[in-house]
N, C-alpha and C positions, 0 to 999 in steps of 0.2 A: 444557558441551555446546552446542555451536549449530545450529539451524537451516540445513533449506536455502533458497535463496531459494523455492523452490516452496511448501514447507511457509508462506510467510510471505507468498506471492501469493493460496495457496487459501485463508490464514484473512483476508487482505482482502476476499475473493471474498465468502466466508461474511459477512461481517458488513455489506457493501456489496452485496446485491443487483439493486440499481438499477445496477449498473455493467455487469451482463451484458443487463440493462431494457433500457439506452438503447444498448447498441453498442459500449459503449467496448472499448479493449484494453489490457488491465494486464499489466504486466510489471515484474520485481522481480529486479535482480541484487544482487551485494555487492560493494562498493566496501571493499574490505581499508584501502589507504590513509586511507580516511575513518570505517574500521572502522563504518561501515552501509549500511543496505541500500536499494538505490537503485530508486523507486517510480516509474514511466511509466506516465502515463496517452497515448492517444490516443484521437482520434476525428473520422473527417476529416482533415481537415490540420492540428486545434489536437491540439499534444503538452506536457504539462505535466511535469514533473520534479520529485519531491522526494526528501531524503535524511529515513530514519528509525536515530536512535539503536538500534546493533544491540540492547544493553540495554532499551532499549524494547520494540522488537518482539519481543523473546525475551522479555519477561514476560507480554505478553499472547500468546505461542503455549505459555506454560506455566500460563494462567487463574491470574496474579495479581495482573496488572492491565492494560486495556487503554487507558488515560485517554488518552495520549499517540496512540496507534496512530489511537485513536477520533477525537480532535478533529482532528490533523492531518489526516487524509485523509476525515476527513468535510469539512473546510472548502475540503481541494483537490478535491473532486466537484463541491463546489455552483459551482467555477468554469468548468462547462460547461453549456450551454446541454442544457437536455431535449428528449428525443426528441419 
């Protein structure tokens, strides 16, 4: 079963609420060919880009583990400047 990207932007949303804090604007599609899901951050004019292991993020949208979800894009947040 997978995920949609939405279901996997709103459990970023939920676990990151400093993102809606400070303004940013996340968006979350799927990249087939790279078979994961493609995380955009903006704010302003800095736009950052990461790719998450689809298996990843589909384990932490089924609460069995979010280690991966969690470190990744907590370490891509801290690379914008706070509101």
């Amino acid at each position: 079963m997978s995920f949609s990207p939405a279901a996997v932007r709103d459990k970023i949303a939920e676990m990151y609420p400093e993102i809606a804090e400070n303004k940013m604007i996340l968006s979350v599609d799927f990249d087939a060919a790279q078979d994961a899901y493609v995380v955009k951050l903006q704010k302003d004019h800095q736009k950052l880009t990461t790719y998450l292991a689809k298996k990843d993020a589909e384990d932490c949208l089924r609460n069995i583990k979010c280690v991966y979800l969690g470190a990744q894009i907590g370490q891509f947040i801290k690379n914008f400047p706070k509101a």
